[in-house]
C-alpha positions as CSV (number, residue, x, y, z in Angstrom):
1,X,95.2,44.5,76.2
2,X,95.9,47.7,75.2
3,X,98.4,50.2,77.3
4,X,97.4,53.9,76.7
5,X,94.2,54.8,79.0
6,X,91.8,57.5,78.8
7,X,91.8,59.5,82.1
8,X,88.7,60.1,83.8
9,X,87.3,63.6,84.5
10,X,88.5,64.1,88.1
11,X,92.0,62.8,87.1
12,X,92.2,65.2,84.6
13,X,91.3,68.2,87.3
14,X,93.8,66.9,89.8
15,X,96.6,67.1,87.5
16,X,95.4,70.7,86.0
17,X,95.0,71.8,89.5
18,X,98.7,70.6,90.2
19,X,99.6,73.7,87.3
20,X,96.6,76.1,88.8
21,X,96.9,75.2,92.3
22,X,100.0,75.4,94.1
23,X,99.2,76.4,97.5
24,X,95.9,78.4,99.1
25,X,96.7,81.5,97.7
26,X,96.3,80.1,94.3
27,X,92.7,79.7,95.6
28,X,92.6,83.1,96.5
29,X,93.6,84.5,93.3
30,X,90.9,82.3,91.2
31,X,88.2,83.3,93.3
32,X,88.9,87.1,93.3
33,X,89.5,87.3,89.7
34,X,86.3,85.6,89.0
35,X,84.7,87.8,91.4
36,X,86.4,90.8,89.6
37,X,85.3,89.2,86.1
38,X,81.5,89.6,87.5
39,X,81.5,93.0,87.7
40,X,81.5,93.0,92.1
41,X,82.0,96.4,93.4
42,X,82.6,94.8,97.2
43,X,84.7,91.6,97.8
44,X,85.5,90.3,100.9
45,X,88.5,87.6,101.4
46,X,88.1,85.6,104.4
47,X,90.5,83.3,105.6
48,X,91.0,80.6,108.1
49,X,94.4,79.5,109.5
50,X,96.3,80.8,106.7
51,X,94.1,78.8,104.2
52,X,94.5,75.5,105.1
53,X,91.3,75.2,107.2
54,X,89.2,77.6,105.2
55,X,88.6,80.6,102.1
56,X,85.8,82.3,102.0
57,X,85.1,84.6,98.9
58,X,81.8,87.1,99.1
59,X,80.9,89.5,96.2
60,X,78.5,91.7,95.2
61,X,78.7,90.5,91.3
62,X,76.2,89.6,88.7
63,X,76.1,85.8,90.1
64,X,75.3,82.8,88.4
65,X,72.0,81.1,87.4
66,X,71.2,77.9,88.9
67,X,71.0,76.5,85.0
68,X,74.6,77.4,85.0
69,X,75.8,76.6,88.3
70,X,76.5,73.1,87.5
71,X,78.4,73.4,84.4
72,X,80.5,76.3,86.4
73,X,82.9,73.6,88.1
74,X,83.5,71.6,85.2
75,X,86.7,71.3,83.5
76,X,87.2,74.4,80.6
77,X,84.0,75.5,81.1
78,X,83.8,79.4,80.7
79,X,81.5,82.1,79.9
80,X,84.1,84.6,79.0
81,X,85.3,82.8,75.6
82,X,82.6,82.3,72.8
83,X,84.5,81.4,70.1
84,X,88.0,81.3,68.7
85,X,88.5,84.8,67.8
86,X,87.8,85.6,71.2
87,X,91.0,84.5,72.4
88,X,92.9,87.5,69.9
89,X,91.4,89.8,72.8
90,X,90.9,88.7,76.2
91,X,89.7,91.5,78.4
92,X,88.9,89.3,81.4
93,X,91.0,88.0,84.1
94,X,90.3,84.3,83.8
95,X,89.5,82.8,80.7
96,X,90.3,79.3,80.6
97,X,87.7,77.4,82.7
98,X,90.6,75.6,84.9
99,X,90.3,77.4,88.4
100,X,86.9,76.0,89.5
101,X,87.1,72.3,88.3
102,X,90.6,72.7,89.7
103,X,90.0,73.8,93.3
104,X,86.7,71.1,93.4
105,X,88.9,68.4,92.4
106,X,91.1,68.8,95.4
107,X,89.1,70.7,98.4
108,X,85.6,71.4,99.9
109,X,84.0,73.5,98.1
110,X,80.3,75.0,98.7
111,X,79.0,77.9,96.1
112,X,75.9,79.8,96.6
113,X,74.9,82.7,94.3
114,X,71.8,84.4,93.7
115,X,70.7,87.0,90.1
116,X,69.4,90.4,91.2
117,X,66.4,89.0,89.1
118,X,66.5,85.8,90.8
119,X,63.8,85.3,93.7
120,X,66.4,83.0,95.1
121,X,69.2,81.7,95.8
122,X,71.3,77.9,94.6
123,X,73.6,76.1,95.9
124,X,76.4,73.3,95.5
125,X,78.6,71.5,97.5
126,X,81.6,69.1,95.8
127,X,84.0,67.3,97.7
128,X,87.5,66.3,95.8
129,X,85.0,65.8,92.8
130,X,82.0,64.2,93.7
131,X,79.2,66.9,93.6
132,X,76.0,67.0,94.9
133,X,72.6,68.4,93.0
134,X,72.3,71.9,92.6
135,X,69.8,72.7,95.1
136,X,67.8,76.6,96.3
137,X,68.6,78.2,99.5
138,X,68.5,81.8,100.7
139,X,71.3,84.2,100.0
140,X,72.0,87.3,98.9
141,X,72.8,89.2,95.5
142,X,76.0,87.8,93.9
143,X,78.3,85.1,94.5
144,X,79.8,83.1,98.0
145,X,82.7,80.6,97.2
146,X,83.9,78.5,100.7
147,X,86.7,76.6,99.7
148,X,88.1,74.0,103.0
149,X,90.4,71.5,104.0
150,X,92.4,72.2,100.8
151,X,95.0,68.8,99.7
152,X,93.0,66.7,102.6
153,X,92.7,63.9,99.8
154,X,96.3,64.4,98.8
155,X,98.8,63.8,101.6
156,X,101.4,64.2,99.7
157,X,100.2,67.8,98.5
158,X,99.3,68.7,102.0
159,X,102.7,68.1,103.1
160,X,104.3,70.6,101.7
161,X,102.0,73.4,102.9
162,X,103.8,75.7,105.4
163,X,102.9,77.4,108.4
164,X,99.8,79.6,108.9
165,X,101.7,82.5,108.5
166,X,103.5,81.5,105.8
167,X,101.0,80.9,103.9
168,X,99.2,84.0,104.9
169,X,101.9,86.0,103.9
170,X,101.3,84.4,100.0
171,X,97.8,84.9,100.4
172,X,98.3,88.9,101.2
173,X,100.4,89.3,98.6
174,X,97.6,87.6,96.0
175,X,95.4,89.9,97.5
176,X,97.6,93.4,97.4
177,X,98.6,92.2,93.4
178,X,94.9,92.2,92.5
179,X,93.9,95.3,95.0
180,X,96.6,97.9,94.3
181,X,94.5,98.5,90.7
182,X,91.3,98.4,91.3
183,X,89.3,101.4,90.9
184,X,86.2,101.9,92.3
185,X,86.2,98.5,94.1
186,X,86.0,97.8,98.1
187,X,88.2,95.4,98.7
188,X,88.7,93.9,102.1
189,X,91.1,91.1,103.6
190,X,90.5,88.8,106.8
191,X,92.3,86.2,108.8
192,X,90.4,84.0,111.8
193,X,88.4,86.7,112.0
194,X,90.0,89.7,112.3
195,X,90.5,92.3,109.4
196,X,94.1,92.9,107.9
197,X,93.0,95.1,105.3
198,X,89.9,97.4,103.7
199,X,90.6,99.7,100.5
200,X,87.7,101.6,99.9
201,X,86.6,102.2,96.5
202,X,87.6,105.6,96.8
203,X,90.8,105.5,97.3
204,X,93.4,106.6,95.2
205,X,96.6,104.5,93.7
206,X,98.6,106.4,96.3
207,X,96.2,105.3,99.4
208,X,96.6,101.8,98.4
209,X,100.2,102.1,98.3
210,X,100.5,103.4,101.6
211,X,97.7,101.0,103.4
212,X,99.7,98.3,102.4
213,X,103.2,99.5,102.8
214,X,103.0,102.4,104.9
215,X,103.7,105.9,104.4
216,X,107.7,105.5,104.5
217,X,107.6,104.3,100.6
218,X,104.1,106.0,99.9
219,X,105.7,109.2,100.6
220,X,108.8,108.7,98.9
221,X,107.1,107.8,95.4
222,X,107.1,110.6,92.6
223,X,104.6,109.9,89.4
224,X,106.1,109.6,85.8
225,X,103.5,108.9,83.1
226,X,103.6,108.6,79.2
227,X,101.5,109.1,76.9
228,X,99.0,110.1,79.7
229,X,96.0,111.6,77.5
230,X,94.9,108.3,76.2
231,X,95.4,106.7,79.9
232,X,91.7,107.0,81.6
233,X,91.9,104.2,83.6
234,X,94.8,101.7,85.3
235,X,92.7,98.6,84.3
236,X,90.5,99.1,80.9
237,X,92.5,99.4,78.0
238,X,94.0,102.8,76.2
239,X,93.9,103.4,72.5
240,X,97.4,103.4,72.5
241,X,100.1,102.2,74.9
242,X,100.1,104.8,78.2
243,X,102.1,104.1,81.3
244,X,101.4,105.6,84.8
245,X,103.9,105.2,87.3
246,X,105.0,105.8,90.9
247,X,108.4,105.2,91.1
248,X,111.0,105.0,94.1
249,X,114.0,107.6,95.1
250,X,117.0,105.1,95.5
251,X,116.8,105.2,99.3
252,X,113.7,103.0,99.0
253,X,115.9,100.6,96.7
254,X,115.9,96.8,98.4
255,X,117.7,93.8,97.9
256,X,114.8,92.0,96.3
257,X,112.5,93.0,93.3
258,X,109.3,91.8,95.9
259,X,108.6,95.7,95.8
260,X,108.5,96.0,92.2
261,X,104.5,95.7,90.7
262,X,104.0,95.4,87.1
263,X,100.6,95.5,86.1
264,X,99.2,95.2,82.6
265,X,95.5,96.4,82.3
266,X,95.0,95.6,85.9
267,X,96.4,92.4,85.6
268,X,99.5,91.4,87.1
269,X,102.6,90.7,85.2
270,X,106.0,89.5,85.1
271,X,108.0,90.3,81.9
272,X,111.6,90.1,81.3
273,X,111.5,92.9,78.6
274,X,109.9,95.4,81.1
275,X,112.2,93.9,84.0
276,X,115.2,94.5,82.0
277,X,113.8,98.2,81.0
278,X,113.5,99.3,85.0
279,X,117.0,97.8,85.7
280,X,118.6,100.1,82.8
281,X,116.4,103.2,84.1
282,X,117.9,102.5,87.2
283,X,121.7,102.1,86.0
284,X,124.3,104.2,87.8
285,X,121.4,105.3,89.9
286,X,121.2,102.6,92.5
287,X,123.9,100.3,93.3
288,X,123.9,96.7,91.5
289,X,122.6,94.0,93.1
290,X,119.2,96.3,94.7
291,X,115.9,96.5,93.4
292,X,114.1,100.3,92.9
293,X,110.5,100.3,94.5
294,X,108.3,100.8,91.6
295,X,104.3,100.6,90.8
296,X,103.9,100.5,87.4
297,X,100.9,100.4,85.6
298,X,100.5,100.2,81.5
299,X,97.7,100.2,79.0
300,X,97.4,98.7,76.2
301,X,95.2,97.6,73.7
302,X,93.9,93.7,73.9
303,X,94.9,92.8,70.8
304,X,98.2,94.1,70.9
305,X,99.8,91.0,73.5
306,X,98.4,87.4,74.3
307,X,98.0,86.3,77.5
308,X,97.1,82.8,77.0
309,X,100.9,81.8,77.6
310,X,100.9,80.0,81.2
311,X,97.8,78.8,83.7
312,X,98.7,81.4,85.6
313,X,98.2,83.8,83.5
314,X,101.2,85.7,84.6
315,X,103.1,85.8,82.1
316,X,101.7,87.6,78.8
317,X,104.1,88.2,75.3
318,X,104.2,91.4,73.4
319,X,103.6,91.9,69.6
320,X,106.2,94.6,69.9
321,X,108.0,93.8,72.7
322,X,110.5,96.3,71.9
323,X,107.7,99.3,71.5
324,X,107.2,98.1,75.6
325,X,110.8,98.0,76.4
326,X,111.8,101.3,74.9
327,X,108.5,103.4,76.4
328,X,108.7,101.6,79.8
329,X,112.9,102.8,79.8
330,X,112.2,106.7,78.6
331,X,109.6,107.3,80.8
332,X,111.5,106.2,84.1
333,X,114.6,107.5,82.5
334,X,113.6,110.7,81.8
335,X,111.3,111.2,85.2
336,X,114.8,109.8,87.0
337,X,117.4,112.6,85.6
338,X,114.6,115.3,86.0
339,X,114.7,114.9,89.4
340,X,116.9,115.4,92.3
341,X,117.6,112.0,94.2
342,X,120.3,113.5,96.7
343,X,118.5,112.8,100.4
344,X,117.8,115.5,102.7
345,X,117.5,115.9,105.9
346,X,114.3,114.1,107.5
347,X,113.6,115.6,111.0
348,X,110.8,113.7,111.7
349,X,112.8,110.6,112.4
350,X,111.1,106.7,111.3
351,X,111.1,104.0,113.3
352,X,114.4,102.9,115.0
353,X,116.6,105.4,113.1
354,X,115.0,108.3,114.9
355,X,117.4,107.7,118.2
356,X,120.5,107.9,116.4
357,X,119.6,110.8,114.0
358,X,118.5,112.5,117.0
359,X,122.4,112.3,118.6
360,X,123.2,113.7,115.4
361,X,121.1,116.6,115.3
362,X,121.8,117.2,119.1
363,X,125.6,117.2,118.5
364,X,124.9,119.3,116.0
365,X,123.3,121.7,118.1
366,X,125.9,121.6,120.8
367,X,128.7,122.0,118.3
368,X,126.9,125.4,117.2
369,X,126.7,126.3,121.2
370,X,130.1,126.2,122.4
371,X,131.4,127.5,118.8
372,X,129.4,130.6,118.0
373,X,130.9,133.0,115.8
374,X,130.5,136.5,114.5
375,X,128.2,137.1,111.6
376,X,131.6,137.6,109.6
377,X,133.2,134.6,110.1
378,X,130.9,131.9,109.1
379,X,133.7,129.2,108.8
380,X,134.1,126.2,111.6
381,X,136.8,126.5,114.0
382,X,139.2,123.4,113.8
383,X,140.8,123.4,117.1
384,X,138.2,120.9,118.3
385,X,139.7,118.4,115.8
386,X,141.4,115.5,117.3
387,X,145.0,114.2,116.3
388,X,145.3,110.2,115.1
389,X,147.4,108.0,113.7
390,X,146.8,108.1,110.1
391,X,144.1,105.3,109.2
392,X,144.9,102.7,106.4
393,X,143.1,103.0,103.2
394,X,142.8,106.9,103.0
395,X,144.7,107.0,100.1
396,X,145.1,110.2,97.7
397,X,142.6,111.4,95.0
398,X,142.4,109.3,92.1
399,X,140.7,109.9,88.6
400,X,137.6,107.7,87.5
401,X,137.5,106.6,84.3
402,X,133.9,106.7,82.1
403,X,133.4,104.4,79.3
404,X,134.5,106.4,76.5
405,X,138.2,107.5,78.1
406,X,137.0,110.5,79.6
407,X,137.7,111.7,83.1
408,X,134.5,112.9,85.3
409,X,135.5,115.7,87.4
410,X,133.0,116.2,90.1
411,X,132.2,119.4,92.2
412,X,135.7,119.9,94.8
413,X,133.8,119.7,97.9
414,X,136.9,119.5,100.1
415,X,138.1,123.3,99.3
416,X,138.6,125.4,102.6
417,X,138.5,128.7,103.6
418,X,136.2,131.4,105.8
419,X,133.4,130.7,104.3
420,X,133.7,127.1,104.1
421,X,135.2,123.8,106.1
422,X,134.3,120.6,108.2
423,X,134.5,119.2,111.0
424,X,134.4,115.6,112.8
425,X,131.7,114.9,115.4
426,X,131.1,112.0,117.7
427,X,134.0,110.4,115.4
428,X,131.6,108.9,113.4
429,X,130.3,112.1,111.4
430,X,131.8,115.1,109.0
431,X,129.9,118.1,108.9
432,X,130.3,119.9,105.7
433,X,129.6,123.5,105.7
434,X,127.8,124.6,102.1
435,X,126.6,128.2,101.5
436,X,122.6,127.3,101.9
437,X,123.7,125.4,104.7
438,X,125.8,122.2,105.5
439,X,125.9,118.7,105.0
440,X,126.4,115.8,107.9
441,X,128.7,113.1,106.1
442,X,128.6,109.6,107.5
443,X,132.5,108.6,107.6
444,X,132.1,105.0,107.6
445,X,129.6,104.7,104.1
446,X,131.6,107.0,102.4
447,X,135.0,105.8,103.0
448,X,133.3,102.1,101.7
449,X,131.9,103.8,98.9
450,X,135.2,104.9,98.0
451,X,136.9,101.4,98.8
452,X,134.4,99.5,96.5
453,X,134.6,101.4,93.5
454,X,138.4,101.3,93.8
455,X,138.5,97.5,94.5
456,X,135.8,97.5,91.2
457,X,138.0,99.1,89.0
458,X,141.2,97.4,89.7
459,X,139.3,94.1,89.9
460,X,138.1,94.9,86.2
461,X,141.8,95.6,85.3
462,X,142.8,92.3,86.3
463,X,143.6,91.0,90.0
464,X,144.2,92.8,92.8
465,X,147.8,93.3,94.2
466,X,148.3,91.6,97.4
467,X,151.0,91.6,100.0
468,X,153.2,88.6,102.4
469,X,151.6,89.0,105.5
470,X,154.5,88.3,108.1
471,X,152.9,85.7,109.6
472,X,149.9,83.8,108.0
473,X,146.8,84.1,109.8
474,X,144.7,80.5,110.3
475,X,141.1,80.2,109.9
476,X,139.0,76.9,110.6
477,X,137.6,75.6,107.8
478,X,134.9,72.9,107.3
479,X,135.0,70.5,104.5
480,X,132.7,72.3,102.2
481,X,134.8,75.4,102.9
482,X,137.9,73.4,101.8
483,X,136.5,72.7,98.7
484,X,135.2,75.7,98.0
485,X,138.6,77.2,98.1
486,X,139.8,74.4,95.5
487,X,136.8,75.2,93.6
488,X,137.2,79.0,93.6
489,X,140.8,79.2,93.1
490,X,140.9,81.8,90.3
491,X,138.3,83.5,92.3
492,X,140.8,84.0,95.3
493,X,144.0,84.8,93.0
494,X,142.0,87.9,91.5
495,X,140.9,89.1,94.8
496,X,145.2,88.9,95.6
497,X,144.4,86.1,98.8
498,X,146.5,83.4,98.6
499,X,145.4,80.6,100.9
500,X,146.8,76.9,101.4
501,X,146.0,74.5,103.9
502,X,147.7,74.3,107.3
503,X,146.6,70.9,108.9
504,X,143.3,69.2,109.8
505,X,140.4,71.8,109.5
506,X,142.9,74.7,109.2
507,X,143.8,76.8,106.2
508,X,146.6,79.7,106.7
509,X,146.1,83.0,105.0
510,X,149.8,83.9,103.5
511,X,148.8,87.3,101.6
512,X,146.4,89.7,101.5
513,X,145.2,92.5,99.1
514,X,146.9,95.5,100.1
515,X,144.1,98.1,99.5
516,X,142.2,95.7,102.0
517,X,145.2,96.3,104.8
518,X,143.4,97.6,107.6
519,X,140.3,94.7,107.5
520,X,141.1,92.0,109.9
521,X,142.3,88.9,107.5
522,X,140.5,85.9,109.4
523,X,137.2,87.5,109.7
524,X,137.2,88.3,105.9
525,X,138.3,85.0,105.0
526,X,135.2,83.7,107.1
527,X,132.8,85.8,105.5
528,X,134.4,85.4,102.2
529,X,133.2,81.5,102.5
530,X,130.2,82.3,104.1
531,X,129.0,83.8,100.9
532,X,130.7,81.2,98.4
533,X,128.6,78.4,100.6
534,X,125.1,81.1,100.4
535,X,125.4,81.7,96.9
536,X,128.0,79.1,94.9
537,X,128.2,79.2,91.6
538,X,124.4,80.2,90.9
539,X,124.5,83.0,92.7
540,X,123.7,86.4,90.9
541,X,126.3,89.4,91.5
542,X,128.6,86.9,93.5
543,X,132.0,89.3,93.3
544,X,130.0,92.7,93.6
545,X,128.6,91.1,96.7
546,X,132.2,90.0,97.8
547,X,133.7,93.8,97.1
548,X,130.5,95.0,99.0
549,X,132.0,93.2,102.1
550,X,135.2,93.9,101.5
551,X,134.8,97.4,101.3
552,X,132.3,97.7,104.5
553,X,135.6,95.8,106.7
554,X,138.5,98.0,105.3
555,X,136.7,100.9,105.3
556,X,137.1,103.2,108.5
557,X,134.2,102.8,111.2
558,X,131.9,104.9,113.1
559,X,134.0,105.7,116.3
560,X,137.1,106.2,114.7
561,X,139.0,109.6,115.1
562,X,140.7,111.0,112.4
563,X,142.8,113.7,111.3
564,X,142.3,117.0,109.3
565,X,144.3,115.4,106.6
566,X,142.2,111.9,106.5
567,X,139.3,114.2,106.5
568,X,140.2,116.0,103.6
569,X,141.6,112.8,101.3
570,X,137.9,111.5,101.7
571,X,136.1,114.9,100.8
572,X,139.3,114.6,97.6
573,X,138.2,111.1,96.4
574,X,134.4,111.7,96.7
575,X,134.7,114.2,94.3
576,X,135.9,111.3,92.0
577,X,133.1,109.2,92.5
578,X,130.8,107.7,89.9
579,X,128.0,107.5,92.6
580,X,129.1,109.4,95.5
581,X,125.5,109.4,97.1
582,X,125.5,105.6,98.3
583,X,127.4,103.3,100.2
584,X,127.7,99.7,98.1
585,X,124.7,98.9,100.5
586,X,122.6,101.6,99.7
587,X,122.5,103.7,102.3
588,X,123.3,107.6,102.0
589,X,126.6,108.6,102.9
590,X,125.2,112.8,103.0
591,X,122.3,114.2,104.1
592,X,121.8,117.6,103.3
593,X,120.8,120.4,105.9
594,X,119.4,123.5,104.5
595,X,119.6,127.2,106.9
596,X,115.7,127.5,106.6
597,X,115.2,123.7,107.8
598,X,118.3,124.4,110.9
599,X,116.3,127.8,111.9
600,X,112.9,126.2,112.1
601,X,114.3,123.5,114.2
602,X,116.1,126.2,116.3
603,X,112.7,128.4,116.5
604,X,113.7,131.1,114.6
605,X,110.8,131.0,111.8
């Protein structure tokens, strides 16, 4: 008897549904798209314990006949592909006549939809497969979709589904990838009942934006666009390749690309080519190892990519990838250098970070109280400065090197006189006087931005020197820690530690990188194999992650006192900076106060 078997129907839409399907947001997407694909100007996601219990999809669309209802849920059955040639230039979402046979074969599912010219409505129910006779019922124009109990048939798929808000959270995200493009569709998004989110067909890209992530990155957005004469629309097609964008300053940068949106004709997109374009715009910018926030939205003509690459539909190739990559790269690019990205002063405060910016601007105030000075001598009085031992790591101005051998020499921001000078508040803080007014420097960011592209250079140079420490300092160790320290040997002899084992559990730290002097040895050590165990050998950006940590412990802290002289070697080596704007993390080390801002806090406008 023969071996090879023909697989029946259902079979065949479990398995396609195990490539369409992954979890209930899958569901979600399929449904909206179609619903999108029908022309609906109103859709309305509802949702039921993350999913798992229920999805309910309402539109205002074109519907389906009851003829047609049937054949809608069987496998590659499709009304959006006539004939070969159709697939050169897909303009709708779905296409492939996968997601309906796909979610019947494993779920619930009940569809009603009704014709405007239809007197009536139909109906059918399937269960895991097994579907019941079309059948008329009362409803109203367009299209219903209640998919329940997703998996119930497959244990083993059920299983892996996570909590209710877990899988919310992937549902919102479907549901913000398809929203954030629509024009001229009301959109709204429910869980148990209540309503997470409506975007009304009016709004604008920019509304959208902030009703899903708030003003704090809506407000921080600026538009670049290309090519912008031929762009009439975010989802239907140009005559030419356009791009609209809204792109992040780099104090909205994160540490994941989830706030980067790519969307191709409304559709969204991952791409490597485009990926790699925004990382390039960003170079030098932002610090490696953060994502920019970025909404990007291109147009292009149908024929010129095919989409028909993955079920999913999210990935897509270009004829002329390279036409993408380049556009993409100039228009960023050039919007980036036009525009100044140093912060300034925010007085309005956001969330948690209004109570310390407050001390800041309080101290500020004070300071300008006790030390009030004639309308000739505009300079800060240094008497107040404290005396300190010197701290370790304040070392003296060094020259940064650019690619091609050349020196950058950067604005000397540390020169003194009258008309300009510093001074130290709360020990945490430099203020900076500046002609248009001053600038409040955060001691501890700056001092780590200078470590880290120190220990970056010298690291790319070769190792770093290191020091006998007098007496080695012991850390407990686990066995996976142990062997990590075998297994990243060469890692630990470029960053100067040398490290041996001291006993059960125990390894002894014998020396240290001396530019790391002042960070206490055991803690870095701990943390140092804290992020080998995290990240191993797969993970991306492993030293500039360890450099990052290094630099944050050896740099000096908020709280620290220090002297006129320390003061001045960091306004020195900032000057010297490639990126003197950022901390390694990412956040500012200046913010910049102008008079007019200071007097209209001070009620003098």
């Amino acid at each position: 008897m023969g071996q090879i078997k023909v697989l029946d129907r259902n079979m065949v839409n479990m398995i396609a549904a195990g490539e369409v399907i992954e979890r209930p947001a899958s569901v979600v997407k399929e449904l909206t798209e179609n619903s999108l694909d029908a022309g609906a100007a109103r859709i309305t996601v509802s949702v039921e314990d993350g999913g798992r219990k229920s999805i309910t999809v309402t539109d205002n669309g074109e519907g389906v006949s009851a003829d047609d209802l049937a054949n809608a849920f069987e496998s590659h059955s499709t009304s959006k592909i006539k004939a070969a040639k159709d697939l050169a230039e897909i303009s709708s979402l779905g296409f492939r006549g996968e997601a309906l046979a796909s979610i019947a074969s494993v779920a619930r599912v009940k569809a009603v939809t009704r014709q405007k010219d239809s007197a009536q409505a139909a109906k059918v129910e399937i269960d895991c497969g097994e579907r019941s006779p079309v059948a008329p019922c009362s409803g109203d124009y367009g299209t219903t979709v209640t998919v329940s109990d997703i998996f119930y048939k497959i244990p083993a798929r059920r299983k892996f589904l996570r909590t209710a808000n877990t899988e919310m959270g992937h549902i919102t995200e479907q549901f913000i990838r398809i929203a954030l493009p629509r024009e001229g569709v009301d959109m709204t998004l429910e869980h148990n009942g209540r309503q997470r989110f409506r975007i009304h067909s009016d709004y604008s890209c920019t509304q959208r934006i902030k009703t899903f992530f708030g003003e704090e990155i809506a407000g921080k957005l600026m538009a670049a666009q290309r090519n912008q004469d031929s762009l009439s629309s975010l989802t239907r097609p140009s005559d030419k390749l356009a791009i609209y964008a809204l792109i992040g300053k780099p104090e909205l940068s994160r540490t994941s690309g989830k706030y980067q949106y790519v969307f191709l004709n409304g559709r969204f997109i991952r791409d490597k080519f485009i990926s790699h374009a925004v990382r390039e715009a960003y170079r030098s910018i932002i610090e490696p190892g953060r994502y920019p926030v970025l909404f990007l939205f291109i147009t292009l003509p149908f024929k010129e990519y095919d989409v028909n690459v993955h079920p999913t539909k999210m990935e897509v190739r270009f004829y002329n990838s390279n036409l993408v990559h380049s556009e993409v790269l100039s228009c960023l690019r050039e919007k980036l250098l036009a525009s100044d990205l140093n912060p300034a002063a925010d007085f309005s405060g956001v969330g948690g970070e209004k109570k310390g910016f407050d001390e800041v601007t309080q101290a500020i105030q004070d300071f300008f109280d006790k030390y009030k000075t004639s309308s000739s001598q505009r300079g800060f009085n240094f008497s107040s400065l404290k005396s300190s031992p010197h701290k370790p790591g304040v070392e003296v101005p060094f020259k940064t090197p650019s690619p091609d051998g050349e020196v950058f020499e950067r604005q000397d921001y540390s020169r003194l006189s009258e008309q300009q000078g510093f001074i130290q508040i709360h020990d945490s803080y430099i203020v900076l006087q500046r002609e248009d007014g001053f600038e409040v420097i955060d001691q501890h960011a700056l001092h780590e931005r200078i470590i880290y592209e120190k220990l970056r250079r010298r690291v790319s140079e070769g190792r770093l020197e290191s020091q006998k420490l007098l007496v080695p300092e012991t850390v407990m160790v686990s066995d996976i820690q142990s062997s990590l320290i075998e297994q990243f040997a060469d890692l630990f002899e470029k960053l100067g530690i040398e490290i041996v084992s001291f006993g059960p559990d125990t390894c002894a730290v014998q020396s240290f990188p001396s530019l790391l002097s002042s960070a206490p040895v055991g803690e870095f050590v701990a943390d140092l194999l804290g992020i080998l165990e995290e990240k191993g050998t797969t993970g991306d950006n492993l030293l500039d992650d360890i450099l990052n940590m290094a630099a944050c412990k050896a740099a000096v802290k908020a709280g620290d006192s220090l002297t006129e002289q320390e003061i001045q070697g960091l306004l020195d080596e900032r000057k010297k900076l490639e990126l003197p704007e950022r901390c390694p993390h990412g956040r500012p080390t200046t913010i910049k106060f102008t008079l007019k801002e200071l007097e209209k806090q001070f009620k003098r406008t």
